[in-house]
N, C-alpha and C positions, 0 to 999 in steps of 0.2 A: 245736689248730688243725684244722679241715676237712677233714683229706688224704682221704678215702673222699665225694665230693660223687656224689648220686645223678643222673643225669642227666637220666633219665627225671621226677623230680618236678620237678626245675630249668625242663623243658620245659611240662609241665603248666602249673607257675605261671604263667610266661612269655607262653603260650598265652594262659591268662584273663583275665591283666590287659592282653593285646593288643587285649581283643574286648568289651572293657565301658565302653569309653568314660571320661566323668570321674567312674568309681564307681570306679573303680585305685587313687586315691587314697586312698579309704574303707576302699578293701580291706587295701592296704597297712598303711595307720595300727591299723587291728583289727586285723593278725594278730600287728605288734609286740605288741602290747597284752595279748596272751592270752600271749604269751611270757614276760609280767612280766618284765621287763627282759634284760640280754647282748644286746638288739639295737638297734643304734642309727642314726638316720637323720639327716642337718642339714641335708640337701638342696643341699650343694655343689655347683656345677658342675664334673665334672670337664675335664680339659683331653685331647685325643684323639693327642697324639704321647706325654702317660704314658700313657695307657691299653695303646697299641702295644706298648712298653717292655718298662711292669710289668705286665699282665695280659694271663691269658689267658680267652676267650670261653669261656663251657661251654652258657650259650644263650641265644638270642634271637626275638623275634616283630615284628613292626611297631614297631620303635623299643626296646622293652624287653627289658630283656640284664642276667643275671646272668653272673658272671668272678669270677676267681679269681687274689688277688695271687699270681706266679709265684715270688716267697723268703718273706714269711708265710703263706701257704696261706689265709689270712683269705677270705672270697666276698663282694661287694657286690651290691646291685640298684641298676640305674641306669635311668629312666624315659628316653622320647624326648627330649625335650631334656638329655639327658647329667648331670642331677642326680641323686647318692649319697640314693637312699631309704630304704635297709636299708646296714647292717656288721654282719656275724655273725664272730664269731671261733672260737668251741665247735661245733665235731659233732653236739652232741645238737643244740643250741640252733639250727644249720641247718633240720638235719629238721624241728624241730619248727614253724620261719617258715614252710617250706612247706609243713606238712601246714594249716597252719590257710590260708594264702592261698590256698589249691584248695578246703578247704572254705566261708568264707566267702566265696571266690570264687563256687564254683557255686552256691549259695543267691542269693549276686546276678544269674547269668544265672536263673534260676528266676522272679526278680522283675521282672527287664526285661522275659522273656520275655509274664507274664503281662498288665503291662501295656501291651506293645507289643499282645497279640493284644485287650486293651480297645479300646486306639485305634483298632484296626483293624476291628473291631467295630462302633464309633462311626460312622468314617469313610462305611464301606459303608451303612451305615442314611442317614447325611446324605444322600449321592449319591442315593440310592433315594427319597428322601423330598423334596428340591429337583424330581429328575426329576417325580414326580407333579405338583410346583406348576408346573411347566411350564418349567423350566429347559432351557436349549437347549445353554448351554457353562457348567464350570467350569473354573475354574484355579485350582491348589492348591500348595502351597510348605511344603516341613519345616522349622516352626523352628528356630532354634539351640538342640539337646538337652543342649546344655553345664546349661545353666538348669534344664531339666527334667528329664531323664535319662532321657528315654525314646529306644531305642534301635529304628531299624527295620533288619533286614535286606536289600539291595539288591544289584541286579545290572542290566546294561544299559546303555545307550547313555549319554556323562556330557556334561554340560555344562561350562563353561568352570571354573566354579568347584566340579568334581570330584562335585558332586551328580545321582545319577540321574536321568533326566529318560524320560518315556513320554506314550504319546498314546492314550488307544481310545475306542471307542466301546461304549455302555450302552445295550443294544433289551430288549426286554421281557425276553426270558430270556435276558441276558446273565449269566454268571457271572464278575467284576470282578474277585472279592478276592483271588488272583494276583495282578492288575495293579499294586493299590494297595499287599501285600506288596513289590514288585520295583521300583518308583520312590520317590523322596523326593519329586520333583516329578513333577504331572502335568498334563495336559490331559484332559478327558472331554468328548466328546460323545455328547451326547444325538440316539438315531436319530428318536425321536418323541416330541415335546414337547408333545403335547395333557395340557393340568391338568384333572385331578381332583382337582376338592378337597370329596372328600367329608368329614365333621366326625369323622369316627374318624380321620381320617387321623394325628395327633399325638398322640390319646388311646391310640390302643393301641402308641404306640414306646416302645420301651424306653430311649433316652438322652435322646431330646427331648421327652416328655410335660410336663417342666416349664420346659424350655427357654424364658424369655420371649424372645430374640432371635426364636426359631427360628418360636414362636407368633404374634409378632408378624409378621415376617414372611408366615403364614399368615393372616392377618387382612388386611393390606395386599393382597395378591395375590389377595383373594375381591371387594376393593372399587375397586382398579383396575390398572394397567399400570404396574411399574417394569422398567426397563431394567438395572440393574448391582444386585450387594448383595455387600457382605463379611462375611464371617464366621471369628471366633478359635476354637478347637476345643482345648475342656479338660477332662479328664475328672473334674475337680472344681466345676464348674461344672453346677449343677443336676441333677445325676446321682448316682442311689441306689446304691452298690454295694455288693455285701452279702459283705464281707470273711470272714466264715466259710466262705463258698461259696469264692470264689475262694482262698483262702489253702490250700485241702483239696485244690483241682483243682491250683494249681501246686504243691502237698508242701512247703509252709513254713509255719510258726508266723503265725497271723492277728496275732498283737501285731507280728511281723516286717514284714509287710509293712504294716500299717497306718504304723507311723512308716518307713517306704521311700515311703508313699505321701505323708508330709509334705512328705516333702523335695523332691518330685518335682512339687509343685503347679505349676501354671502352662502358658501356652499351649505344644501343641507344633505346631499346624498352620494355616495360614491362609487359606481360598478366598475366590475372586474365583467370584461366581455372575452370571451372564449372562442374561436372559430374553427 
């Protein structure tokens, strides 16, 4: 049994799989996995007056909490909603769940991160590239990342249903990308909305060159006046990315993060564009 539980790694794991969203799960299940078996998970709900009883806390992060039975010395992980993910009963076989959960853990912030800083990338180019067509206001809304698994870091002012929420304004040399790091939701205005629409304007962007919404769009707005346009924002969606590059800049395996990028398809963001 577990009597000597390190605490410090107990904390680490805890940590990561507090801050990665619905990639925990993922994480979780591959580090059993490298374990080759002694570690077992069925996903029971436990009940919170045993928990008091027989267990004691050794850590916890937003919801996730490893403990330790107080007469078999055994250690569980139990996810925020109170279901048994891991039973480890072996010493080594402890150690050995949490070395691989911190290590495939941090490989997963490594991939969030990088393609959080795509979208973010993305994002700022659109804003810039609407503004020149003469956009006056947008508004923009963070998908539900459950689906996609992209991950924004946020701080600031929250709305009712706990999503950040910000307001600024974009003048010619505004510098945004803060803004849009620090809101899931925002509001932009635009301080001067005179369009130029010169014809390189699309050819030389990097995410929308083949963009047909976005070209469209461009095309519409040279022949007359629209008032409202939406637009879903995917980073699989007509865009080249050049996975050796990127996989080398965030220090993970290109094969790694290409199937991360599979699974991760789909819209993460939505604006409402105003003219």
């Amino acid at each position: 049994m577990p009597k000597n539980v390190n605490f410090d790694l107990c904390r680490e794991a805890v940590s990561i799989l507090a801050n990665v969203g619905s990639s925990a799960e993922t994480i979780v299940t591959e580090a059993k996995n490298s374990c080759k078996g002694h570690i077992f998970g069925h996903g029971t709900k436990t009940v919170p007056n045993e928990r008091k009883i027989m267990w004691e806390p050794v850590a916890e992060n937003n919801g996730w909490r490893i403990e330790q039975n107080k007469s078999t010395k055994h250690v569980r992980l139990l996810d925020p909603m109170r279901k048994c993910k891991a039973t480890i009963a072996l010493e080594d076989k402890l150690g050995d769940f949490l070395f691989h959960v911190i290590r495939i853990g941090n490989e997963e912030v490594k991939i969030n991160d990088c393609f959080s800083n795509m979208a973010l990338d993305k994002d700022g180019e659109f804003i810039v590239l609407v503004g020149r067509m003469g956009a006056k206001h947008i508004n923009s809304i963070s998908l539900d990342n459950k689906s996609t698994g992209f991950g924004f870091g946020a701080s600031g002012a929250y709305s009712g249903d706990n999503s950040p929420v910000g307001s600024f304004n974009v003048g010619a040399n505004a510098n945004f990308k803060g803004d849009l790091k620090r809101y899931k939701k925002y509001d932009v205005h635009f301080e001067d909305n005179a369009a130029n629409f010169s014809d390189d304007l699309l050819k030389n962007s990097k995410w929308f060159k083949n963009d047909p919404d976005m070209n469209a769009l461009f095309a519409t707005l040279k022949e007359r006046k629209i008032t409202s346009w939406n637009y879903k924002s995917s980073l699989s969606e007509s865009s080249n990315i050049d996975f050796s590059v990127e996989a080398q800049m965030a220090g993970v395996a290109e094969a790694k993060l290409k199937s991360a990028f599979e699974k991760r398809k789909g819209f993460y963001r939505e604006f409402t564009v105003e003219f």
